[in-house]
N, C-alpha and C positions, 0 to 999 in steps of 0.2 A: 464969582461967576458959578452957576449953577453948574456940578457936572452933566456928561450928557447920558441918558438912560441909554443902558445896553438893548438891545434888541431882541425880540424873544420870537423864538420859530418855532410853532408844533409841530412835534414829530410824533408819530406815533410807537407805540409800548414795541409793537412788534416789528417795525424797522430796527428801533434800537437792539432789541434780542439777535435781529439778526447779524448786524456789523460786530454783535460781540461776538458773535461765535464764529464770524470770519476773520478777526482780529487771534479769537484762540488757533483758528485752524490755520494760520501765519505764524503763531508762535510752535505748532506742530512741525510746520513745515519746514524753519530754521532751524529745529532741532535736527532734523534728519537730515540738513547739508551741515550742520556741525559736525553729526555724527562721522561723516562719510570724510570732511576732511579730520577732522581726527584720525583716521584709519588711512588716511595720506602718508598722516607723519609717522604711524606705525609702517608704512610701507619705505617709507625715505630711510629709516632706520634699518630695515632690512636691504635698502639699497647700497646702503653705506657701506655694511658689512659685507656685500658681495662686490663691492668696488675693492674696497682694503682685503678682500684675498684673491682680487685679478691684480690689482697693483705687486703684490707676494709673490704670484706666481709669474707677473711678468720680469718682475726683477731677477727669481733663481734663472727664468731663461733667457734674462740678458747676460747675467753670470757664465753660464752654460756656454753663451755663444761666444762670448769673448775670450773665452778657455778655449776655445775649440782655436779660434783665429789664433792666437798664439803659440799654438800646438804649430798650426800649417805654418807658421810663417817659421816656425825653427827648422821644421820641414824643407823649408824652401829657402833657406836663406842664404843670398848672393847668389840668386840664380834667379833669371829673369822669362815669363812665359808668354810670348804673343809679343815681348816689347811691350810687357805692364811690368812694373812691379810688382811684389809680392803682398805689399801695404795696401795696392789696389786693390788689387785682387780681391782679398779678402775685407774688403772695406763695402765692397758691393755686392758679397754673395748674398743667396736667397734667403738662408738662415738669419743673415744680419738683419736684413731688410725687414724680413716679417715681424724680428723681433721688434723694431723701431718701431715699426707702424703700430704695435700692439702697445707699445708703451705710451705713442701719442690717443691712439683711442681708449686708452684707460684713463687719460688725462680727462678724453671729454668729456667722459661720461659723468667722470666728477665734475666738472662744470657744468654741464645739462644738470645735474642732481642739486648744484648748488641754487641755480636759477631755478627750479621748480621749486625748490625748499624756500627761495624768497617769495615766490609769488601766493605759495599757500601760506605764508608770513600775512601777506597781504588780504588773503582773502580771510585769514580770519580776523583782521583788523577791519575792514570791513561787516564782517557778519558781528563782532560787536558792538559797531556801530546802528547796526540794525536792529540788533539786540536791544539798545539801547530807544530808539525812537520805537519800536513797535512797547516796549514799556509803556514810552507816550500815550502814545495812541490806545492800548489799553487804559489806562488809569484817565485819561480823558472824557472812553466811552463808558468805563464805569460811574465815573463821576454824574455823568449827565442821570445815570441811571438811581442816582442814590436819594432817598426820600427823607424829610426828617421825622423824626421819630413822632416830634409833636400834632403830627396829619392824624394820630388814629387815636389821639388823647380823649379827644367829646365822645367818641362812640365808647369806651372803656369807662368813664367818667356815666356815660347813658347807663352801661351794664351794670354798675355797682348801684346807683340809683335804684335802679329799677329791683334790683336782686334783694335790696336792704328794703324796700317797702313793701313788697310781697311779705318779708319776712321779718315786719313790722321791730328792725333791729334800727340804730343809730351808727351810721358809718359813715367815714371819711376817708377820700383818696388824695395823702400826699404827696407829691410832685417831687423827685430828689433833683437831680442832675439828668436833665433829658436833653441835652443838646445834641445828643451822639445823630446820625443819618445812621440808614440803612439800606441795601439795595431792594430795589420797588418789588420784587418777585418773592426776598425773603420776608421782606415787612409785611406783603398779602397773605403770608401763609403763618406766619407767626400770630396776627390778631386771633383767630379762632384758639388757638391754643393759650393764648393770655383775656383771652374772656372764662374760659374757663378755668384757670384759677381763680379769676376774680370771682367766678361763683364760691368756688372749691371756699375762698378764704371768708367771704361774706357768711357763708352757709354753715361749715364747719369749723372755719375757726375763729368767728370773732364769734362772743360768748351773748345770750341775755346779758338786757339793760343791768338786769336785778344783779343774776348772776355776778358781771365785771365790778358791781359797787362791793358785793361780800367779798371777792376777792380785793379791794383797796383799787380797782382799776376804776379810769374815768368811764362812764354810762355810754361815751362814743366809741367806739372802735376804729381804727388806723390802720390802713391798709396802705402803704409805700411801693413807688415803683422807681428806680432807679435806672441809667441806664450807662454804661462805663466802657472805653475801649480799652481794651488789655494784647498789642501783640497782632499779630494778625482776626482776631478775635471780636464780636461785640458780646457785650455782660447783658442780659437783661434779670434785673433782682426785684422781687414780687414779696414784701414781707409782712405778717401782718402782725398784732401785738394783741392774738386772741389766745387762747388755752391748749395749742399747738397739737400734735399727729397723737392718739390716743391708742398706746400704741400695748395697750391691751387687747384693746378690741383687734386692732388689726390682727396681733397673736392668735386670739382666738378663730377670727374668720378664717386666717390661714391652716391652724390645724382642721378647724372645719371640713372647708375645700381638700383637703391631702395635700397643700402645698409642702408642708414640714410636718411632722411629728412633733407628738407635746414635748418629748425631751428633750430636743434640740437646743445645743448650746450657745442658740443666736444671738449675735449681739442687737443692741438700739438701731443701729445703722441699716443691720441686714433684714431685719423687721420691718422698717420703714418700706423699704425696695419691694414690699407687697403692694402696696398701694397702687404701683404700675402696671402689677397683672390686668390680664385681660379677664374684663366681667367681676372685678373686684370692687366692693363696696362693702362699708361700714353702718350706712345708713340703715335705721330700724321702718323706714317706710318708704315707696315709691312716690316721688313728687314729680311735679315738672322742671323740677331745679337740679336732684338728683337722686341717688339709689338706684340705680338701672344699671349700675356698673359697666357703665360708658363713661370713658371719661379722661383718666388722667394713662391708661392705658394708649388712647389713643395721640394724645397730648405727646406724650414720649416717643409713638412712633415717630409721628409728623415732624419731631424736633430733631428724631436720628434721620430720616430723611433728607432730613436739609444740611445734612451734617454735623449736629449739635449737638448739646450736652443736656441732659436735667440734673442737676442735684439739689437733693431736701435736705434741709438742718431744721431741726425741731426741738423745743426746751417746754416739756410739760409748765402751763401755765404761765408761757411767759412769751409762746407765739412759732409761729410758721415762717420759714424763706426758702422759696423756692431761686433759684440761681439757673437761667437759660444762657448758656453760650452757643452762639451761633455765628459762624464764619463770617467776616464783610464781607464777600463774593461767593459768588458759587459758580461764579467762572472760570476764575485762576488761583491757583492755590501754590502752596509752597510743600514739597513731601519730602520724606528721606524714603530712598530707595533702599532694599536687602533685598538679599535671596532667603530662599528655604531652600534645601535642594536645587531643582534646576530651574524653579519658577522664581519671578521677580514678581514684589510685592511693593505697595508705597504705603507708608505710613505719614499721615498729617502730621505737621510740624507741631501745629499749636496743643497736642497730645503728645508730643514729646519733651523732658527734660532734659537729656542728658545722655549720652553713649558713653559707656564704659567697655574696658578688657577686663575678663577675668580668667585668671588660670584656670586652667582644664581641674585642674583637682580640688580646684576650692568651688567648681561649679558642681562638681559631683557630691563634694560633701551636703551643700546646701538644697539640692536637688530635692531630697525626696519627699513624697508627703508630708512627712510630721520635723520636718527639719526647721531649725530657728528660720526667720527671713533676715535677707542682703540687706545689712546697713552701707548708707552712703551718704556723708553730706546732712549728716543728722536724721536722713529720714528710714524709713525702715520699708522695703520692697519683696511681695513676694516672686519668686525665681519662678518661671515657668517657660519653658518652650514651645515656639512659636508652632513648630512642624507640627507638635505633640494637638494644638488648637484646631490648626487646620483641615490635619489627616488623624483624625484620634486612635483609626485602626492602623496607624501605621507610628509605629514609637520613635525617638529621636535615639541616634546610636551612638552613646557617651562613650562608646569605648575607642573611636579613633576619631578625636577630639586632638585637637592642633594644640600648641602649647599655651596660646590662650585663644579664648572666643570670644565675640563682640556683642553686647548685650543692651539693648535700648530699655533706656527709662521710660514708661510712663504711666502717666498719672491722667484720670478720668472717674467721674460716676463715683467717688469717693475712695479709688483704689491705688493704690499703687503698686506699680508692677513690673518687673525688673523680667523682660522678654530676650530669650535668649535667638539670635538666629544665627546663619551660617556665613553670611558675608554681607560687607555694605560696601553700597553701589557709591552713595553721596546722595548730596539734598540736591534736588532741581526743583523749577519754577514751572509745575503741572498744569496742562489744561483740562477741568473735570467736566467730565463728560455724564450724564447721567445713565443707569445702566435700564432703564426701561421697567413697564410694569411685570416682566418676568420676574426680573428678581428682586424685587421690592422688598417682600417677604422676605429676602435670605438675611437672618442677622449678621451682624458686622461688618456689610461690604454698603459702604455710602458712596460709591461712584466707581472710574475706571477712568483711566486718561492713553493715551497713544505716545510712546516713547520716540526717539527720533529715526531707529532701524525698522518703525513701524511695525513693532508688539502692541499688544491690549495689554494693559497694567491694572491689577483690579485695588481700588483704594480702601484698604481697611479701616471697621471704628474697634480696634483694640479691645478698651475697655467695654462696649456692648458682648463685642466674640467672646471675652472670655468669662462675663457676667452669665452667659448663658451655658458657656462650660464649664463652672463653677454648679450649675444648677445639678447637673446631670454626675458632678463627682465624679468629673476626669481630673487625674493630677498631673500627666503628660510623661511621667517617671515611674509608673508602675511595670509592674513584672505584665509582659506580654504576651498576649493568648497565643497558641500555635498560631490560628488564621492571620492574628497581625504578622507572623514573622515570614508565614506564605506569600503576603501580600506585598513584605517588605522586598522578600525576593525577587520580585516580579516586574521592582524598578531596574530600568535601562542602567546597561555597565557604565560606567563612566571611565574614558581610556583617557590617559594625557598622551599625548605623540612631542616627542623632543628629536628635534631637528635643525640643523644649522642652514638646512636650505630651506627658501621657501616654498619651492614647487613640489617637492615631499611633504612638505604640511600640509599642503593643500589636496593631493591627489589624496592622502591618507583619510584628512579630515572626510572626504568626502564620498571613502568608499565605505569608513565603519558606520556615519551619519546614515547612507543608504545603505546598513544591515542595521540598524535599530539603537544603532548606541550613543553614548554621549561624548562629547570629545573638548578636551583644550590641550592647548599649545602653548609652547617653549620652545623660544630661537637658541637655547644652546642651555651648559648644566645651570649654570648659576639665577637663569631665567626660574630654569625647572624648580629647581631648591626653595625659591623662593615664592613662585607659588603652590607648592606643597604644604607652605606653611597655611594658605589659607584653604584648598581644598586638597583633601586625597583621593586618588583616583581606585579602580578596582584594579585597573591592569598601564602599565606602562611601559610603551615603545620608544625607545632609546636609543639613540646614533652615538659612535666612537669618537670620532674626529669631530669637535665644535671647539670654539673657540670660547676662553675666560675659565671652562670647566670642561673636559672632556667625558666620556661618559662610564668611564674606568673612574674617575673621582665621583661620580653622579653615586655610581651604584653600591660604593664604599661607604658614603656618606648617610644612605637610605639604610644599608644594613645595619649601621650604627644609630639609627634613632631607633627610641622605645615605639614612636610612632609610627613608625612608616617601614620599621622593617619587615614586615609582610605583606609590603607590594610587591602582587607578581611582576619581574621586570623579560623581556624582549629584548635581544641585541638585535639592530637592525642595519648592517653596514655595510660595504664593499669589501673590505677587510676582512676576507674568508677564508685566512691562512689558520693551522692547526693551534697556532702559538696564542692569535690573539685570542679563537675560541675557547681554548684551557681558561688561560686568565680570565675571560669572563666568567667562565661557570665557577672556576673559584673563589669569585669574590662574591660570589650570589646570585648571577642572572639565572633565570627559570627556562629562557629559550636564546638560541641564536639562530637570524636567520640573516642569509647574504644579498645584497642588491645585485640586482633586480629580482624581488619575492615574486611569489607566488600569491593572488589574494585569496584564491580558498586554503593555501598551508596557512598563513599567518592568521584563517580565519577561526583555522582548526587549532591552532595552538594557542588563540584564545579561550578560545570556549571552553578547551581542556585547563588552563588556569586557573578559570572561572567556579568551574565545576569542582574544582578540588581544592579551592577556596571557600567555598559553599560547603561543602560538606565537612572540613575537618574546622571550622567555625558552629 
């Protein structure tokens, strides 16, 4: 029995466009109620902690009260008042009473905590779920949207034809492995740029008839397209088996131009990488095929546009392969998130290898300009910092450097590169957003996606950003000009505020936030201690009384690291007797002030910190 044919319903290109970008703007939109219950369970956590010290405090004042009863009833005993006992009596006073009731609503409120802790159990069992089907529905409406590769085969097949009898050569285009699909928006935009190589390799690298027989090659020339999925990734590989990048001439046209100086110690590789300037050509005459130095300049843009890659490998006499990697979507993407400082940054997955820690000292050594490069895993990476790319007038400050730092692999465009930043966020599942014909032009920024607290996140292409810092002969570790160090000062303080309650982190966080500064938090010492390891702050607000670490061990423990013993620290507590302020300032604190402060004194004993951190730095 004949199966039955599926049914086919045209839809058009631009409905589809748009249920996927309401499909992304759903996968937005679950992130930001992950986000917000996430910050539930950091609340239930701080719940917790202020249940288990009413529970403490109501136990010493049941203690208290039942001391007391026993005092009165020695008081009273074998003597009878009103015709009660003595055991009544004080069975029923107010003291007892109140205590009781405080002991039962400490109970509830641990049960109220426990019921909301199940039901955000739940809802985020739910919002996986949904996680899960909106997947669906994504990878559904992509699907609809994905073309096979083989639709745009005649017309590339048309170009080489057409290319090879103008220019009375013998070529052939073989077919490797083309089953791979692609999505309909990147396929449209990818032909223009794989027509012209197909000139590029027709024109320039497959050789005269005459010529390929002197050489022992067949009088036909070969030109191969392949097409391969790798990862989140599609390959497209363009090769041809003519007389390959002649990469003299490129030499010369480049010192021509002022690209490089004749001296220059470049290698085969970095030579090649001319061929993608803008207005570059080899060609000894102006045809309608090529020499206009339009070309593979624009080929590279178009390809970092869409998110991708070009790399050339080339073997004098033995041919040309151009290798296009281009995202399957450009919808939804996979990133690892880092900071630099206080910005958050997403790096594409399928341009990453590998996250490593490296000790602070082993990253100094390998740091500088003329230093060996980071072996890893056999391969060899050069060290460079992130910040250092970003903000070039503003240098990375290896001198309070945490005991190790987190350094992302990768590898693009033929480099590898061992990027150091300041913290990782983790990998999420991005939706990219394109950032507009504004910033088109800006190298190394290939999109922006929307995080779930609702930031703009701008998506970096690494290896482009740093191919172009590479050009201008930044190393990111040089000695730094006065103006950078002006500049450097001129970033916002970063204060941590350590407190066991929460309504003090929050008033705090949000009176220095509104004077200009930067702020994190620690629910008590051991919180602090521990994220010290991953940032250091300029100045640090510090409560006495927390629970795991008090802050008599906090400030012991600070003055005792090579790192961190010149944070200015703040006492900030109830605790306003003479006793406990000595001991502070003996073990290191810079200021003590009493609750309930003052926010211009505590604003003034910052800035005074500050200032005198600044300067004797």
């Amino acid at each position: 029995m004949p199966r039955p044919r599926d049914e086919v319903v045209r839809v058009s290109a631009q409905l589809l466009e748009d249920l996927v970008n309401l499909a992304a703007e759903t996968s937005i939109s679950r992130g930001r109620v992950e986000e917000q219950v996430s910050e539930l369970g950091q609340l239930f956590e701080d719940m917790q902690g202020a249940i288990e010290r009413l529970q403490s405090q109501v136990r010493r004042l049941d203690i208290a009260t039942e001391a007391q009863v026993l005092f009165r009833r020695e008081r009273a005993e074998g003597a009878a008042v009103d015709g009660f006992d003595p055991l009544e009596m004080d069975r029923y006073s107010q003291l007892q009473q109140l205590s009781r009731s405080l002991v039962e609503s400490a109970s509830d409120l641990l049960d109220i905590k426990r019921t909301l802790a199940e039901k955000t159990r739940d809802l985020e069992t739910v919002l996986i779920q949904q996680s899960r089907i909106n997947s669906q529905l994504q990878e559904g409406l992509m699907s609809s949207r994905m073309v096979p590769f083989s639709s745009i085969l005649p017309r590339l097949k048309r170009v080489v034809r057409q290319v090879a009898g103008e220019l009375h050569k013998q070529v052939e285009l073989e077919l490797g492995s083309i089953a791979g699909e692609l999505d309909r928006g990147i396929l449209e935009r990818v032909v223009a740029p794989l027509e012209h190589m197909l000139r590029n390799a027709v024109d320039h690298g497959i050789e005269p008839a005459e010529l390929r027989r002197e050489r022992g090659k067949p009088a036909t020339g070969h030109i191969g397209i392949e097409v391969a999925r790798e990862g989140g990734d599609v390959l497209i590989v363009v090769a041809d088996d003519g007389g390959g990048v002649d990469l003299a001439a490129v030499r010369a046209k480049a010192v021509e131009r002022g690209l490089m100086e004749p001296d220059a110690g470049l290698g085969d590789h970095e030579i090649m990488q001319f061929i993608l300037a803008s207005g570059f050509s080899t060609a000894a005459a102006v045809t309608q095929i090529s020499g206009r130095g339009v070309g593979m300049d624009v080929v590279s843009s178009e390809i970092r546009q869409m998110g991708g890659s070009l790399d050339i490998h080339s073997e004098p006499g033995q041919g040309t392969r151009f290798v296009v990697r281009l995202p399957f979507t450009v919808s939804v993407s996979r990133a690892l998130l880092v900071t630099v400082g206080p910005e958050i940054h997403a790096l594409p997955l399928n341009s990453v290898e590998g996250v490593v820690r490296m000790r602070a000292d082993e990253l100094r050594h390998i740091a500088g300009p003329d230093a060996a490069p980071f072996e890893y895993a056999g391969q060899s990476y050069q060290v460079r910092h992130l910040g250092a790319v970003l903000y070039p007038d503003e240098p990375p400050d290896t001198g309070s450097l945490a005991d190790t730092v987190p350094v992302v692999l990768v590898r693009g465009g033929g480099q590898a590169l061992a990027v150091q930043v300041d913290r990782l966020v983790g990998a999420r599942e991005i939706a990219v957003k394109s950032l507009g014909p504004q910033f088109g032009a800006v190298p190394g920024l290939s999109g922006a996606t929307v995080l779930g607290d609702g930031s703009v996140v701008v998506i970096l292409d690494i290896p482009a950003m740093l191919r172009a810092d590479a050009a201008h002969g930044a190393t990111g570790y040089e000695h730094a000009p006065r103006g950078a160090q002006e500049h450097k000062a001129e970033r916002p303080p970063l204060v941590m505020v350590v407190d066991d309650s929460v309504t003090v982190r929050k008033v705090t966080t949000r009176f220095l936030e509104r004077e200009g500064m930067q702020v994190i938090t620690a629910k008590d010492g051991a919180d602090a201690m521990a994220k010290l390891q991953e940032q250091v702050p300029d100045v640090m607000l510090l409560d006495i009384e927390m629970p795991h670490m008090d802050g008599f061990e906090v400030v012991s423990k600070v003055r005792l690291s090579e790192q961190l013993r010149r944070i200015p620290i703040i006492m900030i507590t109830s605790r306003t007797g003479d006793k406990h302020r000595e001991r502070a300032l003996s073990l290191g604190a810079n200021g003590y002030l009493g609750k309930p402060y003052q926010e211009s004194v505590l604003l003034e004993h910052i800035h005074a910190l500050l200032a005198r951190q600044g300067a004797s730095s």
